[in-house]
C-alpha positions in Angstrom: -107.5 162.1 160.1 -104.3 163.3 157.9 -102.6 160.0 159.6 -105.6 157.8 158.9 -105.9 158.9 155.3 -102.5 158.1 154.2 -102.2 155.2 156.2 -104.9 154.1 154.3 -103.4 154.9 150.7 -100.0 152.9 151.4 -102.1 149.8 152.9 -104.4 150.0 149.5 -100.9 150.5 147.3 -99.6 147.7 149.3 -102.7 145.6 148.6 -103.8 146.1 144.8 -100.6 147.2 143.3 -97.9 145.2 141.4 -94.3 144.4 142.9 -93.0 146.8 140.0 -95.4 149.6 140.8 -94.1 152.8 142.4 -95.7 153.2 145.8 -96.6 156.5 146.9 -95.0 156.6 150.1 -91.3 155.8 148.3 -91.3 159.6 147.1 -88.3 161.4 146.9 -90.6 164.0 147.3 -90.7 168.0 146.6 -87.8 170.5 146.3 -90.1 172.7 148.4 -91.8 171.1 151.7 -94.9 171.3 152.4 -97.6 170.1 154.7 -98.9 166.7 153.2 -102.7 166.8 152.3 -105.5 165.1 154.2 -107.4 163.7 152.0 -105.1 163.1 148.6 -101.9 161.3 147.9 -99.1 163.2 146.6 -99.3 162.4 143.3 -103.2 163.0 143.4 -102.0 166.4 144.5 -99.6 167.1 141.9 -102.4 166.1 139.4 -104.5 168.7 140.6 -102.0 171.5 140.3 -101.3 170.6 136.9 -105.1 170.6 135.9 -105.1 174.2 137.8 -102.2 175.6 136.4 -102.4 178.4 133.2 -99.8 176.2 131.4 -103.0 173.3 131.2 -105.2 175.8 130.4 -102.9 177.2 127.1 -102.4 173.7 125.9 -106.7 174.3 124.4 -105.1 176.9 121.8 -101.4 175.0 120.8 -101.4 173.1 117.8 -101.6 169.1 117.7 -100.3 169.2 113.5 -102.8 171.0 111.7 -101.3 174.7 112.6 -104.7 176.6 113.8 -107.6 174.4 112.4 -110.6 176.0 111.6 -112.4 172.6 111.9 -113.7 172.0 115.9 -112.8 168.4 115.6 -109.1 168.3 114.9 -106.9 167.6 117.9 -105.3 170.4 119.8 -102.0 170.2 122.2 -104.9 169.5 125.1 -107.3 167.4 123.9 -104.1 165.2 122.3 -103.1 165.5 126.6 -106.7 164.0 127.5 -106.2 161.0 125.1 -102.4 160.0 126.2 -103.7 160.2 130.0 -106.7 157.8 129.2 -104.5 155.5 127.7 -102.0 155.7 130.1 -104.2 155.2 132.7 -105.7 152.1 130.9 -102.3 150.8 130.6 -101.4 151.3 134.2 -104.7 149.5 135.4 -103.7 146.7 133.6 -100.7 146.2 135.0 -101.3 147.4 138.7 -99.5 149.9 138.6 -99.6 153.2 140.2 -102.5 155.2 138.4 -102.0 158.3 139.9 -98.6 158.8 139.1 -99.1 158.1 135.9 -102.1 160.1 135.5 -100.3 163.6 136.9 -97.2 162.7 134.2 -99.5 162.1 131.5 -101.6 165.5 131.9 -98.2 167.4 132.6 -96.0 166.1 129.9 -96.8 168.4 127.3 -96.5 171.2 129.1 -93.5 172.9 127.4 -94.7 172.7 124.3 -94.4 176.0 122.4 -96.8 177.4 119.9 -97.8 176.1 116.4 -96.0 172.4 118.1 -92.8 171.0 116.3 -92.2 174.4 114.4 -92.0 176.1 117.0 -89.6 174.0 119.1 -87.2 173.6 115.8 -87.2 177.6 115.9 -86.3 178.0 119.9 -83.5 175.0 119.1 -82.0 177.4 116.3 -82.4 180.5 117.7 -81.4 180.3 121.4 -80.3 176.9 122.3 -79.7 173.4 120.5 -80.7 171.5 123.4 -83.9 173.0 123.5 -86.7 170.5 123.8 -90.7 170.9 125.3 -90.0 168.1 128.3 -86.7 170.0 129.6 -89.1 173.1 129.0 -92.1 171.2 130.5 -89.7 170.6 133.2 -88.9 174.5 133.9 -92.5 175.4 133.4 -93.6 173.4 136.5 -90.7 174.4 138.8 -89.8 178.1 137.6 -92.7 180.0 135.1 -95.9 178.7 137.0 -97.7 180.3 139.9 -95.8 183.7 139.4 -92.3 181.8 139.4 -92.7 179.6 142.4 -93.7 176.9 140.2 -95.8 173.9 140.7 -93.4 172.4 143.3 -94.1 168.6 142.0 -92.6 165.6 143.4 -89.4 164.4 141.9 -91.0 161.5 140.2 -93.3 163.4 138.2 -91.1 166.3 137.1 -88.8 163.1 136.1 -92.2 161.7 133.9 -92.1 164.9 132.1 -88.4 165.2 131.0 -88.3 161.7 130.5 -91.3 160.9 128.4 -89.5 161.2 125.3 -85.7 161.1 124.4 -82.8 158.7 125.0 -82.9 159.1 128.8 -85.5 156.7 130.4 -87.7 157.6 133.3 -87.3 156.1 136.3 -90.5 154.7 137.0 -92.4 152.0 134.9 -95.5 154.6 135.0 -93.0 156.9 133.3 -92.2 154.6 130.6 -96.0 153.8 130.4 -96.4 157.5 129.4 -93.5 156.9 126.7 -95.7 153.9 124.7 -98.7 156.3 125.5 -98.0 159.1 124.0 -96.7 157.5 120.8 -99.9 155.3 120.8 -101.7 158.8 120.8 -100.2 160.7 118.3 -100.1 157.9 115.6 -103.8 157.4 115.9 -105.5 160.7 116.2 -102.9 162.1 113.8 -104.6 159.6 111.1 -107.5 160.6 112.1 -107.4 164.4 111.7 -105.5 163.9 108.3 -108.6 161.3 107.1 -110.8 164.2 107.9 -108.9 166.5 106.4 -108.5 164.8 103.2 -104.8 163.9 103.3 -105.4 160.3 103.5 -107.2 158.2 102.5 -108.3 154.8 104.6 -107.1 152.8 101.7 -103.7 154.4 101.7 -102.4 152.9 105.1 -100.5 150.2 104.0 -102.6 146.9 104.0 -100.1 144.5 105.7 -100.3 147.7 108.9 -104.0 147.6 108.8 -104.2 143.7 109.0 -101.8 143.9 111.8 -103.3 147.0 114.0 -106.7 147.1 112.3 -108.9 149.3 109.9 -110.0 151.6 112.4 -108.8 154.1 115.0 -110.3 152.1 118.3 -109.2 149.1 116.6 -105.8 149.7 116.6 -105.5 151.4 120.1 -107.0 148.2 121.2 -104.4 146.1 119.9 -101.2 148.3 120.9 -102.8 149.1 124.5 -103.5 145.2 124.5 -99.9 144.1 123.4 -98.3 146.5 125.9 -100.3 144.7 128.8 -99.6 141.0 127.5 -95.8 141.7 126.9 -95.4 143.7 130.3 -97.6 142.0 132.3 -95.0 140.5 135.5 -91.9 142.4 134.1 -90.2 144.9 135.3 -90.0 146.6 132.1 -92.7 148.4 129.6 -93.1 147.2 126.1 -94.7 146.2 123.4 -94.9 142.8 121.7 -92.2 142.6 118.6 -94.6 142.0 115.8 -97.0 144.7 117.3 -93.9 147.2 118.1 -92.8 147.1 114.4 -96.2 147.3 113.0 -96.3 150.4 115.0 -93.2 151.6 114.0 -94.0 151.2 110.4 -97.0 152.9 110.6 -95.4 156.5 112.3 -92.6 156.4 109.6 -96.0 155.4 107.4 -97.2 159.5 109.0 -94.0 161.0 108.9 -93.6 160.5 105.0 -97.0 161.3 104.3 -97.8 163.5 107.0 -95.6 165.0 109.0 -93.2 166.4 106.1 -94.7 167.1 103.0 -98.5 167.2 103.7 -100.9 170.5 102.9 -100.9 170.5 107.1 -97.4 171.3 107.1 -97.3 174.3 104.0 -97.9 177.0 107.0 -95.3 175.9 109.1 -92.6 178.1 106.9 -94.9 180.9 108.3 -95.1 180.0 111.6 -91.3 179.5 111.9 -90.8 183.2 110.3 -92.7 184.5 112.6 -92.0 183.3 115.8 -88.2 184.3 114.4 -89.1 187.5 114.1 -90.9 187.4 117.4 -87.8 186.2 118.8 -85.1 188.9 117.4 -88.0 191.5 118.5 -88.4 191.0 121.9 -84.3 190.3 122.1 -83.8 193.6 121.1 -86.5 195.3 123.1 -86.5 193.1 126.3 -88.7 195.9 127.9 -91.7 195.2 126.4 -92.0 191.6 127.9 -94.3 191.2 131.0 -92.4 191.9 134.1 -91.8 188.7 135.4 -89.7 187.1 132.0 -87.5 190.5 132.0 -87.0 189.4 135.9 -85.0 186.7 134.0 -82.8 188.2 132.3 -80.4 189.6 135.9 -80.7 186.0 136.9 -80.1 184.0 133.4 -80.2 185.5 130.4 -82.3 187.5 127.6 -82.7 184.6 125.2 -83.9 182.9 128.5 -86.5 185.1 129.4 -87.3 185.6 125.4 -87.8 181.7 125.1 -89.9 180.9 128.3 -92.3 183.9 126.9 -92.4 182.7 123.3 -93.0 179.2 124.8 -95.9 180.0 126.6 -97.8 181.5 124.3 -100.6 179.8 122.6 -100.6 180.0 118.6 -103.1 182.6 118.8 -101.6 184.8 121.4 -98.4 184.5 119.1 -100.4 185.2 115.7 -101.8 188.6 117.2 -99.3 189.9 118.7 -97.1 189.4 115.4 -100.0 191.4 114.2 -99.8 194.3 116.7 -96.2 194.4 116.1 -95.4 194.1 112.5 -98.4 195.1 110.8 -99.9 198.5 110.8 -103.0 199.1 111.5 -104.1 200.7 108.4 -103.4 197.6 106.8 -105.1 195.7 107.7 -108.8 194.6 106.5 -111.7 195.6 108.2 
């Protein structure tokens, strides 16, 4: 049956998908072997063990930009994963290309994000390393920190997805450069959506030449960057976007980062989030013993500011908030 199965994958790949798509059967394959599934690819697989790994689960409580909303409709680290994989996916049954690889990169590639987002990661870049990034973390997560530090044990195109899907170094798979545009195309929209709702902007303050361009509303203008990646890729060997359409887009991030992403009400509690996740930090450097058992494991094998930033970078912003408060703040102060 196992034979039948796969045969029956690589004949369908074969079939339906594009020259440029990855077939399944071209893996490079896992670090670890292990006997093939009978009734999933190996990518389906490594989808799977993403969505059943803790690191998935955390992603429901790590901040998108608004640092621990009390609204229940502003994007979280997850439901900002969900959106990037339905795009992606779009994209990459557009183009024929291999949906299931793209799938497992897009619901893994945020893996190794720490708490309260890009503060967080500008803290464990100052404080242990300044190569620090969430896809190299991602990366670790999957192979080292999941499933009690056997990791995941993804195949090598996948855990390339993940550190590739942003940065200078390009993935080596079109799916992973679809999850590049994705993820991009994902942030810029919600991202003006949560600050709409939360009174930051207003419709009328996106530039009009942008909104003519991409168009007035959030579906509008997914539409027409998902659409303009398909007509410029479609029977190339290479992912992109139209030019007009690519600087439109362009425009319209450095449009969020100025409005946004530096200056905005959303950011005034990042100063606090930094401090205390710095705090956190120095803490748990100078009393390694009261980590979990498994990150102080780390330390005889790597390092202390190792095993201090894999468990700072798993926790959720929550996690992080409370125990700052079980640390720091006695008891008697605080308000019933």
């Amino acid at each position: 049956m196992m034979l039948d199965v796969q045969a029956f994958f690589a004949e369908r790949e074969e079939r339906e998908l594009s020259e440029f798509a990855f077939r399944t059967a071209h893996t490079r394959g896992r670090e670890k072997p292990c006997t093939p599934c009978t009734i999933r690819t190996e990518f389906q697989r490594d989808r799977d063990r993403i969505i059943h790994s803790q690191a998935f689960r955390r992603l429901m409580y790590k901040t998108q930009v608004f640092l621990a909303p009390a609204g229940d409709h502003y994007r979280t680290r997850l439901t900002h994963t969900l959106e990037v994989t339905q795009i992606a996916r779009t994209v990459a049954r557009a183009l024929r290309l291999n949906e299931d690889l793209t799938e497992a990169i897009a619901l893994g590639h945020d893996l190794g994000h720490t708490p309260f987002g890009h503060a967080g990661e500008a803290v464990m870049r100052k404080l242990f390393s300044p190569d620090f990034s969430h896809n190299t973390q991602g990366v670790r997560v999957v192979e080292k920190l999941e499933n009690d530090g056997e990791g995941l044990n993804l195949t090598f195109e996948v855990r390339n997805g993940i550190a590739c899907h942003t940065g200078k170094e390009m993935p080596v798979t079109l799916e992973g450069a679809v999850i590049r545009f994705a993820d991009r195309i994902a942030y810029i929209n919600h991202d003006i959506d949560d600050a709409l709702r939360a009174g930051i902007l207003c419709q009328d303050e996106i530039p009009a030449d942008l909104r003519a361009v991409l168009g007035e509303k959030h579906g509008e203008r997914i539409n027409t960057m998902v659409s303009s990646i398909v007509r410029a890729s479609e029977g190339s060997p290479r992912i992109e976007m139209e030019p007009d359409i690519q600087q439109a887009t362009d425009a319209l991030r450095e449009f969020l980062f100025a409005r946004v992403y530096r200056d905005s009400i959303a950011k005034v509690e990042e100063v606090k989030a930094k401090d205390m996740l710095a705090q956190l930090f120095t803490y748990f450097v100078e009393h390694p013993e009261k980590m979990p058992a498994d990150y102080r494991e780390t330390i005889s094998r790597e390092s202390v500011g190792r095993a201090v930033c894999d468990y700072l970078s798993g926790m959720t912003d929550r996690y992080a908030i409370e125990l700052y408060r079980d640390i720091f703040i006695p008891e008697r102060w605080r308000v019933k």
